[in-house]
N, CA, C and O of each residue as an XYZ file, in Angstrom:
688
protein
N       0.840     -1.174      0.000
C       0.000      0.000      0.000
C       0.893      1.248      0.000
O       1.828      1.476      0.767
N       0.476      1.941     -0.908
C       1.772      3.331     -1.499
C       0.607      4.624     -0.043
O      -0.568      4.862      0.240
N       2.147      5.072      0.432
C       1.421      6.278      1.219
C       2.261      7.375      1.194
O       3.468      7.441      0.959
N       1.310      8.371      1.516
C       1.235     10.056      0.915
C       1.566     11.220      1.961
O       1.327     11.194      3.168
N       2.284     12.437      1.093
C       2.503     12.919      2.493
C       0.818     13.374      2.984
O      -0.300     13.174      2.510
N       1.400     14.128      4.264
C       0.336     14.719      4.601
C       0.125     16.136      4.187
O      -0.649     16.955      4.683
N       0.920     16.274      3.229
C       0.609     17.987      2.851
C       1.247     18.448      1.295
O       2.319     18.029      0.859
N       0.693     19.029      0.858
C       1.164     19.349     -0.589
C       2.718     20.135     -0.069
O       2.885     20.784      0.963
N       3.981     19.759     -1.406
C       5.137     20.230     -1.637
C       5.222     21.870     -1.576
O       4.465     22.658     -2.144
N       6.176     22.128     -0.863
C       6.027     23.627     -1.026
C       6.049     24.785     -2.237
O       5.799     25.991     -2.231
N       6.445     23.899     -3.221
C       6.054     25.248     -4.860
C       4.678     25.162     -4.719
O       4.121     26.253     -4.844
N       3.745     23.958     -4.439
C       2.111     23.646     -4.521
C       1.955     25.068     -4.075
O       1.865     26.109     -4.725
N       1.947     24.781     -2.534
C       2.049     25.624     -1.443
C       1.845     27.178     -2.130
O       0.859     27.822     -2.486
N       3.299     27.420     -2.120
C       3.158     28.741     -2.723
C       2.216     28.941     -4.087
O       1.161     29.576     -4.096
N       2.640     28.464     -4.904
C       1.735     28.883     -6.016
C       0.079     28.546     -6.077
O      -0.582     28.802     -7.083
N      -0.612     27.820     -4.626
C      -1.998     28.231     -4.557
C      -1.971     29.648     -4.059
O      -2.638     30.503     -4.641
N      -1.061     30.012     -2.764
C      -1.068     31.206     -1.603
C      -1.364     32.484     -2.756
O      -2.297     33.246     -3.005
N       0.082     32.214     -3.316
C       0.266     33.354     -4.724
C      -0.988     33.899     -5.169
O      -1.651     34.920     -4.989
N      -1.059     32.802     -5.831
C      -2.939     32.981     -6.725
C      -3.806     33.562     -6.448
O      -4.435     34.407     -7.084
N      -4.031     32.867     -4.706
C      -5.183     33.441     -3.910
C      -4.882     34.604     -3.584
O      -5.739     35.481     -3.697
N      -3.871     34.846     -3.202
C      -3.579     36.546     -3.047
C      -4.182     37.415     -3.923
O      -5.133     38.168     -3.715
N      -3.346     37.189     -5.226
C      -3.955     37.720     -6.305
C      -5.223     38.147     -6.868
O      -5.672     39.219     -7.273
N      -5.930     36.199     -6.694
C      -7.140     36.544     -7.235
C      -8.104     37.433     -6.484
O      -8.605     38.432     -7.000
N      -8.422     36.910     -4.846
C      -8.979     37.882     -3.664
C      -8.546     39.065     -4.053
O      -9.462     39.887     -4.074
N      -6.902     39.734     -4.559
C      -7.073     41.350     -4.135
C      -8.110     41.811     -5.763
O      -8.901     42.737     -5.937
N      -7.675     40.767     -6.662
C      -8.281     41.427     -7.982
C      -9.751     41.618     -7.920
O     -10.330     42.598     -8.388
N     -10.419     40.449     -7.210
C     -12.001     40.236     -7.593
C     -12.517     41.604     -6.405
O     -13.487     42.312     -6.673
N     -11.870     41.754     -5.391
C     -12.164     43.146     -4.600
C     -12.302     44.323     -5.044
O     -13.163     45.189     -4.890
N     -10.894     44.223     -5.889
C      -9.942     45.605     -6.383
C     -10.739     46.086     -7.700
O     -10.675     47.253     -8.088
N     -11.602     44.953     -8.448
C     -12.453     45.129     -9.463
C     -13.442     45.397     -9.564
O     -13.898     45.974    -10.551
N     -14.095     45.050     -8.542
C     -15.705     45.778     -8.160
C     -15.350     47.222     -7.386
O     -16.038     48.190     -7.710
N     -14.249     47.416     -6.325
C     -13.936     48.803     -6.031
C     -13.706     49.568     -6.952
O     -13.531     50.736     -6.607
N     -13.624     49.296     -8.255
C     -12.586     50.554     -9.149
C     -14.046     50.978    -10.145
O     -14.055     51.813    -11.049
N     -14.989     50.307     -9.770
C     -16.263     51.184    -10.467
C     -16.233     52.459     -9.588
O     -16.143     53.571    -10.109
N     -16.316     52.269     -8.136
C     -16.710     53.081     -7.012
C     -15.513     54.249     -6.897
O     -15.632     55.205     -6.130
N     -14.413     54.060     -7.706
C     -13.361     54.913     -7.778
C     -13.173     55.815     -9.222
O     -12.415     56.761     -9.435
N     -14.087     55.199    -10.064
C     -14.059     55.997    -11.606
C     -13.990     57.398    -11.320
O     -14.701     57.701    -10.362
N     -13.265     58.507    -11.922
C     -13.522     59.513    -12.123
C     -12.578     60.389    -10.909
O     -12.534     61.618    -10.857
N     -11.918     59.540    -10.054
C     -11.012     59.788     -9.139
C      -9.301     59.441     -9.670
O      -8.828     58.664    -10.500
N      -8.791     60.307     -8.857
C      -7.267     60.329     -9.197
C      -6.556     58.739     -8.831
O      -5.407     58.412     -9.130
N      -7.432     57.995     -8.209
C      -7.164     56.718     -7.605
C      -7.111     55.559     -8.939
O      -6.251     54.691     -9.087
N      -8.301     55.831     -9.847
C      -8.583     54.396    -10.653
C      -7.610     54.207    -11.532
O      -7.396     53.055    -11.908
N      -6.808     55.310    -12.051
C      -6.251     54.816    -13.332
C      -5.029     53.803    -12.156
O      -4.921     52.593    -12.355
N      -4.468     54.275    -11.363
C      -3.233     53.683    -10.225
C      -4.202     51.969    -10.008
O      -3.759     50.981    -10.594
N      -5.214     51.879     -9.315
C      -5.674     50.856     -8.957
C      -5.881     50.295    -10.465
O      -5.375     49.192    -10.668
N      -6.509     50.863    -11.470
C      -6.569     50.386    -12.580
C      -5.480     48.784    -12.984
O      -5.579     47.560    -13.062
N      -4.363     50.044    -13.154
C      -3.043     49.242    -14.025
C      -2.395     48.292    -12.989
O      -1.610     47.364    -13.184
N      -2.868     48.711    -11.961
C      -2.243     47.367    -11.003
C      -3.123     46.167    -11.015
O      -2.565     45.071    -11.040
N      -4.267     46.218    -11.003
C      -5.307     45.269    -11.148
C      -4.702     44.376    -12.603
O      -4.494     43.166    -12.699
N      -4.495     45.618    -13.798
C      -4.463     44.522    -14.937
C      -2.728     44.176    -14.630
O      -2.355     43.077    -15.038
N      -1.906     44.867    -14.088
C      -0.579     43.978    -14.080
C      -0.475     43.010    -13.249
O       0.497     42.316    -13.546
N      -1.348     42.417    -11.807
C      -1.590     41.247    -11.374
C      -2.367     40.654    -11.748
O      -2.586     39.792    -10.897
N      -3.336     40.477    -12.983
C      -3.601     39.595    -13.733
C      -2.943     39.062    -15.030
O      -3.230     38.079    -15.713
N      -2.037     39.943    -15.160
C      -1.094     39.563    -16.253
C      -0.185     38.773    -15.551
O       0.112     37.695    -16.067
N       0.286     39.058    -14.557
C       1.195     38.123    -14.101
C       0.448     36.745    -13.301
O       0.840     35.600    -13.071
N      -0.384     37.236    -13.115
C      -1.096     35.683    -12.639
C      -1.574     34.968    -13.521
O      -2.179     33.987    -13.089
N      -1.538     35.071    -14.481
C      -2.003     34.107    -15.668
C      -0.951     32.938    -16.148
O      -1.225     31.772    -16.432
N       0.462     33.653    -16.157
C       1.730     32.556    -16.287
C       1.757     31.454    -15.092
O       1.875     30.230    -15.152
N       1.600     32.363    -13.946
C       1.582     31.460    -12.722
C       0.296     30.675    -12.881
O       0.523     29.498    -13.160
N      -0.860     30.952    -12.796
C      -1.565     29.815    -12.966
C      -1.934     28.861    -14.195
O      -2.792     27.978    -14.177
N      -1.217     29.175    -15.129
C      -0.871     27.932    -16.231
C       0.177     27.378    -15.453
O       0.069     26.152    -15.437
N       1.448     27.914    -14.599
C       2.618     26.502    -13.856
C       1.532     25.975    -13.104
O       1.351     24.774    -13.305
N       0.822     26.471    -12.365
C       0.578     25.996    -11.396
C      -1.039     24.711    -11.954
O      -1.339     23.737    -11.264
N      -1.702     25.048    -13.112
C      -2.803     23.878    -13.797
C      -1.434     23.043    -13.925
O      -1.178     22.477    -12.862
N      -0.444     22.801    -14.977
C       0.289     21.976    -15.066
C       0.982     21.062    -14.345
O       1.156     19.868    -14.585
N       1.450     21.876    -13.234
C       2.049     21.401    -12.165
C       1.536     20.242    -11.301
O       2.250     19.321    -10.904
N      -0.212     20.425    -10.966
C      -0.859     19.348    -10.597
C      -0.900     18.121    -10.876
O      -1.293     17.208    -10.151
N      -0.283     18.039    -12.491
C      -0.151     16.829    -13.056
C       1.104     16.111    -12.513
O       1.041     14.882    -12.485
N       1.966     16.562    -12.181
C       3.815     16.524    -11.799
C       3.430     16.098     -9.980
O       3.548     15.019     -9.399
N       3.016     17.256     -9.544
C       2.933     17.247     -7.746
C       2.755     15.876     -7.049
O       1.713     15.230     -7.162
N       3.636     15.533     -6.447
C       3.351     14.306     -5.530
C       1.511     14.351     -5.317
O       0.796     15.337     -5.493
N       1.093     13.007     -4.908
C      -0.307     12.996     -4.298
C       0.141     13.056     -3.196
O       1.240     12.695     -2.776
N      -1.466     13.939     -2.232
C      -1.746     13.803     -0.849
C      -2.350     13.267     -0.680
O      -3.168     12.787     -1.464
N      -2.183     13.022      0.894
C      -3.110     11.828      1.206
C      -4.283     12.489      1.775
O      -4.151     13.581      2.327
N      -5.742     11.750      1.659
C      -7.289     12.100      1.655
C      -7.311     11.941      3.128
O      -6.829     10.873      3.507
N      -7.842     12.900      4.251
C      -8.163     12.164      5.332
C      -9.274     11.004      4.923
O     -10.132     11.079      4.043
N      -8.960      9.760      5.951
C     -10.209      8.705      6.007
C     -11.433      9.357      6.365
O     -12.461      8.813      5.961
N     -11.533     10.325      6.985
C     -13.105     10.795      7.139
C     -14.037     11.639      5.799
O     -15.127     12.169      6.011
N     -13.613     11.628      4.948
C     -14.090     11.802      3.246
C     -14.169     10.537      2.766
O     -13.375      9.599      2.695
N     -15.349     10.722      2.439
C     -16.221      9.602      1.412
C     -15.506      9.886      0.382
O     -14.896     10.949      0.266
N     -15.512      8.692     -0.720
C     -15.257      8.724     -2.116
C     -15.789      9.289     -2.794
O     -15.201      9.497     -3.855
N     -16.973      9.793     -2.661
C     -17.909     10.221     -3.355
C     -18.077     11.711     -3.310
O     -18.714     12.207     -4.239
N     -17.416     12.826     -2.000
C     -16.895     13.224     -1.627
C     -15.870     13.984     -2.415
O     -15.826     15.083     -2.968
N     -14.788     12.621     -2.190
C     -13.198     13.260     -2.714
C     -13.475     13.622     -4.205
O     -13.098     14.714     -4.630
N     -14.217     12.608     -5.125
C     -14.899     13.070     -6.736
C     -15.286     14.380     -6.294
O     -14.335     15.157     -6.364
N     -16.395     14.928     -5.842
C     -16.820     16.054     -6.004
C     -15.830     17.143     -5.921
O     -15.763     18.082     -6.715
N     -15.104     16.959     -4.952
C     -14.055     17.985     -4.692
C     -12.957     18.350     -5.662
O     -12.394     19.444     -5.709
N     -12.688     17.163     -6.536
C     -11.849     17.288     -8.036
C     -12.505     17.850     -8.440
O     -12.139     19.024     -8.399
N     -13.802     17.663     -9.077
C     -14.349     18.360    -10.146
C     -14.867     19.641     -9.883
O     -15.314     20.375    -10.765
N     -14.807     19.974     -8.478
C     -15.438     21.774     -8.251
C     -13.781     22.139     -8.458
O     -13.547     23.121     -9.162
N     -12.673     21.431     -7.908
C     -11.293     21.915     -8.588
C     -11.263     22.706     -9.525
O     -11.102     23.922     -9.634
N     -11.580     21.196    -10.748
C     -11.196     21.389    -12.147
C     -11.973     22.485    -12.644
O     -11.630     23.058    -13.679
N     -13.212     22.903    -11.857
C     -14.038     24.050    -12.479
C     -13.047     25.213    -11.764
O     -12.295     25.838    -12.513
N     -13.044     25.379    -10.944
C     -12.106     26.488    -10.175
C     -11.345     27.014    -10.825
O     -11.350     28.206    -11.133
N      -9.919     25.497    -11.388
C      -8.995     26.225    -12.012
C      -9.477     26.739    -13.558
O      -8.924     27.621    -14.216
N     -10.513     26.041    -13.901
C     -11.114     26.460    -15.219
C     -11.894     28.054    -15.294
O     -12.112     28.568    -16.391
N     -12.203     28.620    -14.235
C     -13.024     29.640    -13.991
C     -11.744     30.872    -13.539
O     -12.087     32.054    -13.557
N     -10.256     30.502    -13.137
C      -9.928     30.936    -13.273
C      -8.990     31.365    -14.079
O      -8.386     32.436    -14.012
N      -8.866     30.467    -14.889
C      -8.087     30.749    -16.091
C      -9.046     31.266    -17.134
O      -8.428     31.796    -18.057
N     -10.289     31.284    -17.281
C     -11.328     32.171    -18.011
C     -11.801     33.493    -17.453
O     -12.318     34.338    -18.184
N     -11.624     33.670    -16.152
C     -11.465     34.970    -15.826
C      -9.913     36.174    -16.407
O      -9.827     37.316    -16.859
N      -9.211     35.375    -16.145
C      -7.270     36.196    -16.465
C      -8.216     36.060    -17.878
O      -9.071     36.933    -18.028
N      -8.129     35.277    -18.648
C      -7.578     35.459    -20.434
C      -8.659     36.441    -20.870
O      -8.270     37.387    -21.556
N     -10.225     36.346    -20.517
C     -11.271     37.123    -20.697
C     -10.488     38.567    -20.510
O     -10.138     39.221    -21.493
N     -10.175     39.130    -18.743
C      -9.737     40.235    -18.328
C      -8.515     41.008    -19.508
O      -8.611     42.179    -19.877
N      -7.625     40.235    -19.869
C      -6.986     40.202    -20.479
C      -7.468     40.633    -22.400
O      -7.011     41.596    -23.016
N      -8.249     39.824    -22.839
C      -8.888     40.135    -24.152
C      -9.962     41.322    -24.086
O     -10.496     41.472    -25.185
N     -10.366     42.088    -23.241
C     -11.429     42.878    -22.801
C     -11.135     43.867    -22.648
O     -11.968     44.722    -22.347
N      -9.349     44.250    -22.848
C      -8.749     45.826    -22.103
C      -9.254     46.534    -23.987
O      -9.346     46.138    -25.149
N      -9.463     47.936    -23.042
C     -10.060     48.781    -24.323
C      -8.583     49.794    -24.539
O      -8.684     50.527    -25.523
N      -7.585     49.897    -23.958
C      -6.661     50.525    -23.995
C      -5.180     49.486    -23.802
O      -5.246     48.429    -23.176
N      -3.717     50.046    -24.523
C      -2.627     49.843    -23.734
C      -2.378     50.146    -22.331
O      -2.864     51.181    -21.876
N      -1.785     49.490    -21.692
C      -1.066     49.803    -20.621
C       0.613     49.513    -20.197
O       1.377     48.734    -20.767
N       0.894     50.353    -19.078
C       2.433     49.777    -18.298
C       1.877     48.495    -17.797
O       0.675     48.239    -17.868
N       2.657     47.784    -17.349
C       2.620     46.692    -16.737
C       3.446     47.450    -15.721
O       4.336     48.150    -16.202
N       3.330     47.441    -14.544
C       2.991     47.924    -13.144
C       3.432     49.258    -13.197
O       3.938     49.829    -12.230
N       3.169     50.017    -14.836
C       3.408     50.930    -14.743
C       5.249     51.527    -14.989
O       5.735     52.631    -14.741
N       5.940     50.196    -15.597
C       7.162     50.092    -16.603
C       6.957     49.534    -17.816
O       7.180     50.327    -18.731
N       6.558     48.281    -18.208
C       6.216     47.670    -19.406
C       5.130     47.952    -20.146
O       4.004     47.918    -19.652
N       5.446     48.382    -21.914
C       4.205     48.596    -22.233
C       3.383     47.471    -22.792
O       3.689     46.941    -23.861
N       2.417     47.128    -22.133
C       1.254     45.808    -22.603
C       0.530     46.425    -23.771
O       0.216     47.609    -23.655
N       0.182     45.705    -25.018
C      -0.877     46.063    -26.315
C      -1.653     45.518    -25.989
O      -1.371     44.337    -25.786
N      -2.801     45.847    -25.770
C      -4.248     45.277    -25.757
C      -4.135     44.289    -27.049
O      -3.818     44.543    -28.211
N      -4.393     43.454    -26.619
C      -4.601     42.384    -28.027
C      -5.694     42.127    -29.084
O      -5.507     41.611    -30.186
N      -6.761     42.530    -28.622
C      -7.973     43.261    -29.666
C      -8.475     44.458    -29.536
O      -8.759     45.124    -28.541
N      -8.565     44.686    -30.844
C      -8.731     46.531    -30.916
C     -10.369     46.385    -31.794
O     -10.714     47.112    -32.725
N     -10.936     45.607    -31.381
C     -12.686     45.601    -31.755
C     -13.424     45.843    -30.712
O     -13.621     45.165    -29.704
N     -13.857     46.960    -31.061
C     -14.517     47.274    -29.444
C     -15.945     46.409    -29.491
O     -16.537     46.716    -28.456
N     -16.501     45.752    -30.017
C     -17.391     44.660    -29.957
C     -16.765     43.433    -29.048
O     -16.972     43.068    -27.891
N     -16.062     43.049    -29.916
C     -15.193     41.721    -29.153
C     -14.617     42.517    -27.531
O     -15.014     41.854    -26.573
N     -13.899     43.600    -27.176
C     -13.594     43.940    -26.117
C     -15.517     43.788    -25.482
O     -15.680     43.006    -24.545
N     -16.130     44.145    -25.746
C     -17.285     44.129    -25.116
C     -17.937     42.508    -24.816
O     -18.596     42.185    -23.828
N     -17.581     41.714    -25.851
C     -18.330     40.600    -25.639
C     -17.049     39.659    -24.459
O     -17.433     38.788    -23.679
N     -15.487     40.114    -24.594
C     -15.195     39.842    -23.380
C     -15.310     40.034    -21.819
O     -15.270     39.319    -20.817
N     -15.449     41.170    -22.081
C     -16.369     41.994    -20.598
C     -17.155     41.531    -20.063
O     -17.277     41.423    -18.843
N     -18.042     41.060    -21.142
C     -19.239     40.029    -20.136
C     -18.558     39.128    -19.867
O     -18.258     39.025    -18.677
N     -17.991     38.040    -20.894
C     -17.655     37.020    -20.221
C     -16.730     37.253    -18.725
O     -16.804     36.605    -17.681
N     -16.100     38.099    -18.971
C     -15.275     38.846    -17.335
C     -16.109     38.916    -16.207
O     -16.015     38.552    -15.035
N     -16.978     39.507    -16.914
C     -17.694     39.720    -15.501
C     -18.331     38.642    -15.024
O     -18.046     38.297    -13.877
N     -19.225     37.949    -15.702
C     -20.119     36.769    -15.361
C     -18.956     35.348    -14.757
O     -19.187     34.501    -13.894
N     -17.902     35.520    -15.479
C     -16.903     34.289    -14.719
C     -16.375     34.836    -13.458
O     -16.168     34.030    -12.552
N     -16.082     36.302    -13.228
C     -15.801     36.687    -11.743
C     -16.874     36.434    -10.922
O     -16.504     36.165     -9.779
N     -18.339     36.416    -11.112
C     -19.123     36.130    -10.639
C     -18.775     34.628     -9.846
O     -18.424     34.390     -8.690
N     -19.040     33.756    -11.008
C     -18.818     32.324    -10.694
C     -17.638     31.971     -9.872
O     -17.713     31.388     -8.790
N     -16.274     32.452    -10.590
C     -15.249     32.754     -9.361
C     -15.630     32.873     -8.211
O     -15.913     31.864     -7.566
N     -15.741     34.191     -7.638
C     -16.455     34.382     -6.035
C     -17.130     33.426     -5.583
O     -16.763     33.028     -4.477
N     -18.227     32.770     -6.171
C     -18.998     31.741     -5.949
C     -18.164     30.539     -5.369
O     -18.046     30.159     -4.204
N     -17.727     30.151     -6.311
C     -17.061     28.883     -6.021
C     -15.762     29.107     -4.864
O     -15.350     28.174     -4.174
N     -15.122     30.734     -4.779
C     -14.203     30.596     -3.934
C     -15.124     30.877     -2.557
O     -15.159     30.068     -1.630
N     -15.542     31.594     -2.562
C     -16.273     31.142     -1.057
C     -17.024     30.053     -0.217
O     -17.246     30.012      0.993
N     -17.372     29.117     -1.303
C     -17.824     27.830     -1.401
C     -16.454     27.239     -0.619
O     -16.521     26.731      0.501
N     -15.231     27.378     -1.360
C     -14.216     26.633     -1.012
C     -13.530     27.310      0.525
O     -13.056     26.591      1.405
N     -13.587     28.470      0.583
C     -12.965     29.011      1.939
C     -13.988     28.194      3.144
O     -13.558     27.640      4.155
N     -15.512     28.298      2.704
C     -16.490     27.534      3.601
C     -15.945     26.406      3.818
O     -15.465     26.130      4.917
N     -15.939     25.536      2.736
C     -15.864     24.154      2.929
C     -14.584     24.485      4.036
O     -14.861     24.637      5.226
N     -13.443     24.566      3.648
C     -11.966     24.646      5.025
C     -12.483     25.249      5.909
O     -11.835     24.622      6.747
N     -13.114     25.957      6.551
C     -13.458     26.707      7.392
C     -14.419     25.269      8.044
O     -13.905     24.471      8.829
N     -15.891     25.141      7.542
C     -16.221     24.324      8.090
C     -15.891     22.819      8.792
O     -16.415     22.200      9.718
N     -14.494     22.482      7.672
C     -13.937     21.121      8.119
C     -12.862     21.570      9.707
O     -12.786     20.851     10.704
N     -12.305     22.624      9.559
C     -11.336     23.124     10.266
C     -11.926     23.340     11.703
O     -11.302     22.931     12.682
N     -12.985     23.905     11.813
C     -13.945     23.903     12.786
C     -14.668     22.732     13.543
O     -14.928     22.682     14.745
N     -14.937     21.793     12.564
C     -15.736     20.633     13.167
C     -14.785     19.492     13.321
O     -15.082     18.329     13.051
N     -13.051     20.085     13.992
C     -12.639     19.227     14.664
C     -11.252     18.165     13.335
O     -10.722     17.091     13.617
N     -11.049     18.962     12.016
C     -10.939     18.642     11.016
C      -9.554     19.441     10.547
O      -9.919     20.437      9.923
N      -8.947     19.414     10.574
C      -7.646     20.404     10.954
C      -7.166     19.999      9.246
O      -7.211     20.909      8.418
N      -6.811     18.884      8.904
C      -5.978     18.102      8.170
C      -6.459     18.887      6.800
O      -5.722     19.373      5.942
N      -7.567     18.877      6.827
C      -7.517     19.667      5.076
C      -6.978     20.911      4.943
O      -6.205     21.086      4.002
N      -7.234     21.868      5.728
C      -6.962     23.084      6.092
C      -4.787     23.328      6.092
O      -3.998     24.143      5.615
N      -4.674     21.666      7.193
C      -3.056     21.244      6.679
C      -2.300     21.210      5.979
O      -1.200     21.738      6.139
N      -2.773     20.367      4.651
C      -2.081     20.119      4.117
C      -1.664     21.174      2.516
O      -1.092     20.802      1.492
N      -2.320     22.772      2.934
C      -2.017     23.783      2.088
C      -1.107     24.147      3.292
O       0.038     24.156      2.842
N      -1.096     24.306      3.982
C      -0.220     25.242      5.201
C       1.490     24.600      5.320
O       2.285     25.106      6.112
């Protein structure tokens, strides 16, 4: 019988922490910057928003790939099988929702920018239709994003609480 650590490798580690950083300050930082239009603040919050999604997009293509490479962890015994399935596949939507959020955000800019305000980024479509029909998709997958990440902070929260430490573990 092959056995597992008890906790994902530390690049795992970091490159979920990374992400989540990211994605939490973006999906915040993106609904705040309506509430900031027209202030000396948005274009600053602006270009930082799109230069941590530019850079989180490389990182979370290592980090989809990487899953394939990463040692397995081991499941606590108190998860059903039926369970551990579900939890892959709200994954695989996760990382899918967030890699359709970056590339959307990304195909949707109506202007160039710096990249944090040194590099100059080209908007990669200059159809302001298509920038529009990415927008929705932006927005409606940040939607689903949030969804599913609070779903997932619940789920650790709730296991972590009811005496359940180990899932919550084996990111830490």
């Amino acid at each position: 019988m092959q056995t597992y650590p008890a906790r994902y490798d530390s690049f795992t580690r970091v490159l979920h922490w990374l992400v989540a950083a990211v994605i939490i300050y973006a999906m915040f930082m993106g609904y705040l910057l309506h509430a900031l239009e027209g202030t000396r603040w948005f274009t600053f919050f602006s270009v930082l928003n799109m230069s941590l999604g530019t850079i989180a997009t490389p990182i979370m293509l290592v980090r989809f790939a990487w899953r394939f490479f990463r040692p397995s962890v081991e499941w606590p015994a108190s998860i059903s099988r039926r369970k551990k399935q579900l939890v892959v596949f709200v994954h695989e939507v996760f990382y899918l929702t967030i890699l359709v959020v970056l590339i959307s955000g990304f195909l949707m800019l109506q202007k160039d920018y710096h990249l944090f305000g040194l590099l100059p980024v080209t908007r990669p479509v200059n159809v302001p239709v298509i920038n529009e029909f990415f927008f929705t998709i932006h927005r409606y997958s940040c939607i689903l994003l949030g969804v599913i990440l609070l779903a997932h902070v619940t789920a650790v929260v709730k296991y972590t609480l009811s005496g359940k430490p180990e899932i919550l573990r084996r990111m830490l």
